[in-house]
N, C-alpha and C positions, 0 to 999 in steps of 0.2 A: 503497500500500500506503500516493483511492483518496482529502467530500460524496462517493473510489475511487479521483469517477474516478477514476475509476477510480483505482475503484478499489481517501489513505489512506492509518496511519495512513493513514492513511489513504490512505491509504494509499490512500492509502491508497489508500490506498490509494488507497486508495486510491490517490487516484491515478487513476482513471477519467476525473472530470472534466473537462481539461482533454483530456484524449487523444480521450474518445468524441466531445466537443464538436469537434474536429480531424477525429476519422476522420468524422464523421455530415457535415462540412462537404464534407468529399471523396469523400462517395458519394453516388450514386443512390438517393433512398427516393422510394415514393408518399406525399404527405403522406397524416395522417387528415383524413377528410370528416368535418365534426362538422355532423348535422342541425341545421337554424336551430331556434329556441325557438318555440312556438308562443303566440298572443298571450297564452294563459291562462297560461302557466310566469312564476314569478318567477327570474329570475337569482339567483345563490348568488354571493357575496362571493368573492374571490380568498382562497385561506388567506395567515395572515397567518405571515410567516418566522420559524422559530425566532431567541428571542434570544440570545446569544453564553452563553457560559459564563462567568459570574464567577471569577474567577481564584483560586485557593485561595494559600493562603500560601505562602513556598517552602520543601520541606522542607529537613530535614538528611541528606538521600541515605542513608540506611540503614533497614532494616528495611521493614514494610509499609506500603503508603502511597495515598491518591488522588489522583492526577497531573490535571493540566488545561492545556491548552495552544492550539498552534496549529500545522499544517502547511504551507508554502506548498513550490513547485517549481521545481527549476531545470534539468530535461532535461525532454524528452519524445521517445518515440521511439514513434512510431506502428507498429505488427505488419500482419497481413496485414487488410483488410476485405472479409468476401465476403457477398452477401447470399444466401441460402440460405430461399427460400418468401416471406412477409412476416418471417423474422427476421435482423436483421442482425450477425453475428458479426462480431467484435473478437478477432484472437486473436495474441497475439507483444508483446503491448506492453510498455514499458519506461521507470517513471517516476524520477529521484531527487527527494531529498525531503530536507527541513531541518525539523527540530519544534523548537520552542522553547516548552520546559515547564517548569515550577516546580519540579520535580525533575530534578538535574544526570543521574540516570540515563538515562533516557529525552528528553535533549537530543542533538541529535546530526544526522549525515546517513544516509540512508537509499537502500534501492533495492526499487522497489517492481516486480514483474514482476506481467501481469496478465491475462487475457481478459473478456471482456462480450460479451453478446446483448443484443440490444435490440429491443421488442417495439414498433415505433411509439412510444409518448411514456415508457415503462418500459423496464426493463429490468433482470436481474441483473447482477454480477460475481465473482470472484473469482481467488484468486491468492498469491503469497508477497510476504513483507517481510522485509529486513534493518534495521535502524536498527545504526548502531555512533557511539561515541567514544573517549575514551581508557581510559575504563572497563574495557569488554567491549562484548557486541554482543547483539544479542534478533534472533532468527529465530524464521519459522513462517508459518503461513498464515493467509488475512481471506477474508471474504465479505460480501458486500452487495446494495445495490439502486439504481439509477439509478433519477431522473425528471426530468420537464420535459425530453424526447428527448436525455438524458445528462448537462445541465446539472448536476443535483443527485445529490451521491454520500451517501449511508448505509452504513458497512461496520463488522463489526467483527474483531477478530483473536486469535490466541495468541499472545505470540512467547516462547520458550523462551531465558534466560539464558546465556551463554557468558562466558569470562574473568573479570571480578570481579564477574558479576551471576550466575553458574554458583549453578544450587539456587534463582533463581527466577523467576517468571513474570510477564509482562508484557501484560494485556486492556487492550485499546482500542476506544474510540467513536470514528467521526470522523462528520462531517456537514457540509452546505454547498457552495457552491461559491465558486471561484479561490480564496482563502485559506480553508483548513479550520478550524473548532475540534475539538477533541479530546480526551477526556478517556480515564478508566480509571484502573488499578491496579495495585501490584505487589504481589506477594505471594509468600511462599517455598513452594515445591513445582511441581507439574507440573501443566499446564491439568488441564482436568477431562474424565472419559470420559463423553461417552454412555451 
């Protein structure tokens, strides 16, 4: 909560990451058969990895702000893996989580609960996040996307204010795999509705 894995924050979530890279390790898949090139096709260059996020200043923890950071993991608790047709479900999993952002609000430990499909080399995710400190706490829900067969998590989240962060909201990017970057925002009020 999770680059998601899974996940994140990433959470983030993910949070995903690290777990579907675990669960994909311990199941059963048919690899993908990728047709050879034929001699007319020119090969396409590998994309090249996003670069890190430039670190923003550190705030003075009040009011609205754009947060930047990074998430890494210190549990992982893999859920049930069942494969179900060519998709392979991920469902029960259980990441914590440490960010360390430029704002004292959104620093903190986290627990990121989560499921994923995975579609051969893609996949979705989603799922809930808690982050707390001594502050208060941000809960709510993320969603995302796996690729490179769960390697890389994309997700992002709501998490709704409690104790001294109560009245605002906390959006998050995460991206990447084994240590996440992560950015986003705080701002006063309540996500936004559909």
């Amino acid at each position: 909560m999770t680059r998601i894995g899974l996940g994140h924050r990433h959470l983030i979530l993910l949070l995903a990451v690290p777990l579907v890279a675990a669960c994909a390790a311990g199941a059963t898949t048919t690899p993908a058969v990728t047709p050879a090139a034929s001699p007319a096709t020119t090969p396409t260059a590998a994309p090249t990895p996003t670069a890190p996020v430039t670190p923003l200043p550190s705030t003075d923890g009040t009011g609205p702000e754009n947060v930047t950071g990074t998430e890494s993991f210190t549990r992982i608790e893999r859920g049930e893996v069942t494969t179900v047709g060519d998709v392979m479900q991920l469902r029960g999993n259980e990441v914590d989580t440490v960010d360390t952002m430029n704002d004292p609000r959104v620093t903190g430990t986290g627990t990121v609960h989560g499921d994923a499909d995975l579609y051969g080399t893609v996949g979705t995710q989603w799922g809930t996040y808690r982050l707390e400190n001594a502050g208060g706490a941000w809960e709510g829900t993320w969603t995302g996307i796996l690729t490179g067969s769960g390697a890389v998590s994309e997700a992002t989240g709501w998490l709704v204010g409690s104790g001294g962060y109560e009245g605002y909201t906390y959006y998050f990017h995460h991206y990447g795999s084994g240590t996440l970057e992560l950015d986003g925002f705080i701002f006063p009020g309540s996500p936004p509705q559909p």
